[in-house]
C-alpha positions in Angstrom: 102.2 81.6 99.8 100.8 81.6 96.2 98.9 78.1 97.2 97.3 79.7 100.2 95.9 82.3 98.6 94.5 79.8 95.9 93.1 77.7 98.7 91.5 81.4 100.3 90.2 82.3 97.2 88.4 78.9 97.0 86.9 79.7 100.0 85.7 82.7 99.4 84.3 82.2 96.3 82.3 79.1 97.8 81.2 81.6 100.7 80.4 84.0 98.0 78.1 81.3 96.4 76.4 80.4 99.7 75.8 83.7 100.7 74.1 84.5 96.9 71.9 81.8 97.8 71.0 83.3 101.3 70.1 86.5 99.4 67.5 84.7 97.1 66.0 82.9 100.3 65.4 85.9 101.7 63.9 87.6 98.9 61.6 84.2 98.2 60.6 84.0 101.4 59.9 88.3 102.7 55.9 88.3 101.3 55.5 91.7 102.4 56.7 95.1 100.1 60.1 96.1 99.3 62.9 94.8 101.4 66.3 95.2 101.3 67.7 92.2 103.1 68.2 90.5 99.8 70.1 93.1 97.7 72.0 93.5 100.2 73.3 89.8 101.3 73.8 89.8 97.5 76.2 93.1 97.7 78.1 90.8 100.6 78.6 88.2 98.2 79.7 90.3 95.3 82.4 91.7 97.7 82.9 88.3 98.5 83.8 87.5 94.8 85.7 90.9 94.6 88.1 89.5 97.7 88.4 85.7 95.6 89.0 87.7 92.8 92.1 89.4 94.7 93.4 86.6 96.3 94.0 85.3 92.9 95.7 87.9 91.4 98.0 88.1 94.6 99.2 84.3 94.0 100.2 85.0 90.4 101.8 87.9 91.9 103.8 85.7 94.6 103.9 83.6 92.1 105.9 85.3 89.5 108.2 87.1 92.3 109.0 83.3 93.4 109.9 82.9 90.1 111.8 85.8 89.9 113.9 84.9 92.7 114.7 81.4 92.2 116.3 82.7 88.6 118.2 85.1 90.6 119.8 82.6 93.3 120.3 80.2 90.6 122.4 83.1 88.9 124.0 84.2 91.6 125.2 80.3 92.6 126.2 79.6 88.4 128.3 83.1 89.7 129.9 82.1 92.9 131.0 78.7 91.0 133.0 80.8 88.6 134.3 82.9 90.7 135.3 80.2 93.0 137.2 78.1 90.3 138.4 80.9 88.5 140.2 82.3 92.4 141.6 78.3 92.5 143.0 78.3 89.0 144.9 81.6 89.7 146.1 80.2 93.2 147.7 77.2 91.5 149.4 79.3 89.2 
């Protein structure tokens, strides 16, 4: 999960990029007055950057609870195992 979200955040970042440079195209090329076309394909891509930005906080997050989890199961097993021999030693008493 964490990966995916990496790779997504990629993504949107690069679409963030392209769509900044769409905003200054349009801006270059609008000859007449004020326009707002630009400003806001630049908002998109700020959003755009907002999302990425998201996406990689959420993979640390899965991340870490990965993380988390794996301790615990490996716990639980080093547990179980004790249990386990400690039930055999008392049945061959």
């Amino acid at each position: 999960l964490a990966q995916q979200l990496r790779t997504t955040a990629q993504k949107l970042a690069s679409v963030a990029g392209d769509t900044e440079r769409a905003g200054a195209g349009v801006d270059s090329a609008w000859d007449d007055g004020d326009q707002p076309a630009g400003d806001n394909i630049r908002r998109h891509a700020q959003w755009l950057n907002s999302a990425a930005d998201y996406a990689r906080q959420l993979a640390a997050s899965a991340e870490a609870a990965s993380t988390t989890v794996e301790k615990v199961v490996k716990a639980a097993n080093t547990t179980a195992v004790k249990v386990v021999k400690a039930a055999n030693t008392t049945a061959a008493m």
